[in-house]
N, C-alpha and C positions, 0 to 999 in steps of 0.2 A: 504493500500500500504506500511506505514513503518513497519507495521508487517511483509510482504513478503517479504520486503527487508534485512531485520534483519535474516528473518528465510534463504533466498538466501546466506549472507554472512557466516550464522552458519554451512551451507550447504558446504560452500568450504573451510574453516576452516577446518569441520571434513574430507571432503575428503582429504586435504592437509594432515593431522596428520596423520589417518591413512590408508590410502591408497597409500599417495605418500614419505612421511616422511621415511620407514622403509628401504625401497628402496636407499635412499638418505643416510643413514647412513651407509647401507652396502656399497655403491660407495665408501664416505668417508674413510672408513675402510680398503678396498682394496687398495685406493690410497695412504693412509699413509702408508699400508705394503709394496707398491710397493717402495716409498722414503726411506724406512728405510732399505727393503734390496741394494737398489743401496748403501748405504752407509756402511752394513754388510761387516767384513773384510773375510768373506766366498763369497762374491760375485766377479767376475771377477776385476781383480789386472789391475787398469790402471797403461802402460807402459810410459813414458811423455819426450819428449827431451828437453832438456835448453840448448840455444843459445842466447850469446848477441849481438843483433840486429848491434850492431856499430862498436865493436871488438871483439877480445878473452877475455874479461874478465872472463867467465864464458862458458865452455862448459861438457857439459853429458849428461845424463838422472837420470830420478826418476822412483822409482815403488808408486803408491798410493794403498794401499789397508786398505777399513775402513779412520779410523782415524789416519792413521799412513803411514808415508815413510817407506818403509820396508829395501826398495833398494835403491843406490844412487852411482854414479861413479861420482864423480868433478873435471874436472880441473881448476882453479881458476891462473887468470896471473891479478893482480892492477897495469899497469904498472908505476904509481908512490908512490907504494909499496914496491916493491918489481920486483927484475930483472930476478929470475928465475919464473916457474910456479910450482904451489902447486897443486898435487893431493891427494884427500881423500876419501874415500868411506863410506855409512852407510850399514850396516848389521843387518838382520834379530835377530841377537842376543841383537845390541839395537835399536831399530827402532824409527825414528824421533814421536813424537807426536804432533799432529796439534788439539789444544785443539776446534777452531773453530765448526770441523765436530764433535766431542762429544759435545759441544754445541748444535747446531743443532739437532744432532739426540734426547736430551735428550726433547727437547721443543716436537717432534715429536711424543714422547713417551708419554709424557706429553697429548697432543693431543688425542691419540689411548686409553688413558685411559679413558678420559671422554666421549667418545661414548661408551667404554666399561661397563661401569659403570651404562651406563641411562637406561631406561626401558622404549622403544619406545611406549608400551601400555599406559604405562603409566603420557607420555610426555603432557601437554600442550600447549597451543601453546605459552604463557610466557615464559617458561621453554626450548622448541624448540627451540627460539629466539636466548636466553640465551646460550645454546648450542652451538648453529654455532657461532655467537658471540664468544665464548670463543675455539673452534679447528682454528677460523680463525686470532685470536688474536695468539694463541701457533704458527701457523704459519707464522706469519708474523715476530714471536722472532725467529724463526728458518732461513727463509729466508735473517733478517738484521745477523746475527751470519755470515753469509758466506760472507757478503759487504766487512768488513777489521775488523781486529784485535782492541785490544785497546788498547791505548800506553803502559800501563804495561805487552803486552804480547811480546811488541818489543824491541830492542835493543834500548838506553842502558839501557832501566830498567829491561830487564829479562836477564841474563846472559846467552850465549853461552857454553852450554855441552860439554865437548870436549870429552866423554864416547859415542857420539853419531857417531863420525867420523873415524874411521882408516886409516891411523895412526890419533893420534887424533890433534886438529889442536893448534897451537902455539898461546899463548895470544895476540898476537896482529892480529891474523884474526879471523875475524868475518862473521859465516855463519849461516843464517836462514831460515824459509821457513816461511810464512802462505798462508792465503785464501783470495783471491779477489774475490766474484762473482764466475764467472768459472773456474776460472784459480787462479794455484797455484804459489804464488810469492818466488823468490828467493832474499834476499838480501844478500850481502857481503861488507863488510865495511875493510879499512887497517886502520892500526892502529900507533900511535906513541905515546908512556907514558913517559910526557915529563914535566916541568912546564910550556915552552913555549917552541913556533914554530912557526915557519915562515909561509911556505907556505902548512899548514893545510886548509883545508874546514871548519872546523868545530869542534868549542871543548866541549867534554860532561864531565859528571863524569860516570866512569864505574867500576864495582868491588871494587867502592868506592876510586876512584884512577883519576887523570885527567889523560882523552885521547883525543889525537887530530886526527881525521878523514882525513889521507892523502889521501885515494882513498874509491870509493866505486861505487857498478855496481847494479843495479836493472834488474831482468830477469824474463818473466811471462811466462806460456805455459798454454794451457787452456784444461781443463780436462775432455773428454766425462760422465765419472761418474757426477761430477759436473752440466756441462751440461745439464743431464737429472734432475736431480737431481731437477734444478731450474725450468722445464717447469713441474714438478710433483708439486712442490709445488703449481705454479699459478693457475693448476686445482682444488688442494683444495681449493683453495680460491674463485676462482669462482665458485665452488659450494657452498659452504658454502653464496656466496653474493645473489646467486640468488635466492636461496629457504629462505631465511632470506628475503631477498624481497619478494617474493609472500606471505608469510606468515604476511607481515604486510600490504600489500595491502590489504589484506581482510577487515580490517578497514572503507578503502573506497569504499567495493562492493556496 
């Protein structure tokens, strides 16, 4: 009987590897082409409007395409910043860069190469293991890439482009974008470079210079690219969990 049993589990072992295995890496393979061209700046250009919720602080839209703002109309009012409102625009000739999604897409790549790479005849079932184990690991670096930035990609540690805006914008505002999840954040901050102040928010060192944060708006809009984007990934992951589970079940046949 533990002979039969042994020779039963050798039995769906091999059938896993190779009869259900190859199958399983082709899915794989198409669902990471699928996430990478939603992310491709040759794929459909989300159009995104920004409004804030509570006032005018911020109103326009964005164009996202790829890893990059392409497009951008801003009107920006802090009203204890500033008395008039500021508009600025981004243009195709400098376009915002959201290092996040080249993040991500790089992990994804990452991913695509190592089923590229393996030789499903070849595979073990160690080695299989090992495998989804490591597309489901690149994906999970790809997925946290899109939660939030890391304080050195935010303000005040990475400095605002003003080549990025037209006209471009005055040192003391501050406009930027990242990635939350689905939605693309806009923050803007007012400014005063001062040694002291009064009725500041908050004081940083910036451009290596004190500045005190008189106003500032936080505005999200959420991004069907994105969107898909996040429920492509959770597929790969569940596939990658369940056939790495049956494949170690076989243990216990």
């Amino acid at each position: 009987m533990p002979r039969r049993k042994n020779d039963t589990t050798m039995s769906q072992e091999q059938w896993l590897l190779h009869s259900i295995m190859p199958s399983v890496l082709e899915r794989l393979t198409s669902q990471l082409e699928t996430s990478l061209n939603i992310l491709s700046k040759h794929s459909k250009t989300d159009s995104l409007p920004l409004s804030s919720a509570k006032n005018e602080s911020l109103k326009g839209y964005i164009s996202l395409s790829g890893p990059y703002i392409t497009k951008a109309e801003l009107s920006v009012r802090l009203a204890n910043h500033q008395d008039t409102q500021s508009k600025t625009t981004i243009t195709p000739a400098y376009p915002y860069f959201l290092e996040q999604i080249q993040q991500g897409t790089n992990y994804m790549i990452l991913a695509a190469e190592c089923i590229m790479l393996s030789k499903p005849s070849l595979l073990t079932k160690q080695t299989m293991v090992e495998l989804l184990e490591t597309v489901c690991q690149y994906t999970d670096r790809a997925r946290l890439a899109f939660e939030y930035p890391s304080e050195s990609e935010l303000f005040p540690y990475k400095v605002c482009q003003p080549k990025h805006f037209t006209p471009p914008l005055k040192e003391d505002l501050v406009i930027e974008f990242c990635v939350q999840d689905i939605y693309v954040v806009c923050n803007t901050y007012g400014l005063k470079f001062a040694a002291h102040h009064n009725d500041a928010q908050a004081c940083v060192t910036y451009k290596d210079k004190t500045a005190w944060i008189i106003d500032q708006s936080r505005t999200q809009t959420q991004s069907p690219m994105l969107t898909d984007l996040k429920a492509s990934l959770k597929t790969i992951r569940e596939i990658c969990q369940k056939y790495r589970h049956m494949l170690l079940q076989t243990n216990d046949a």
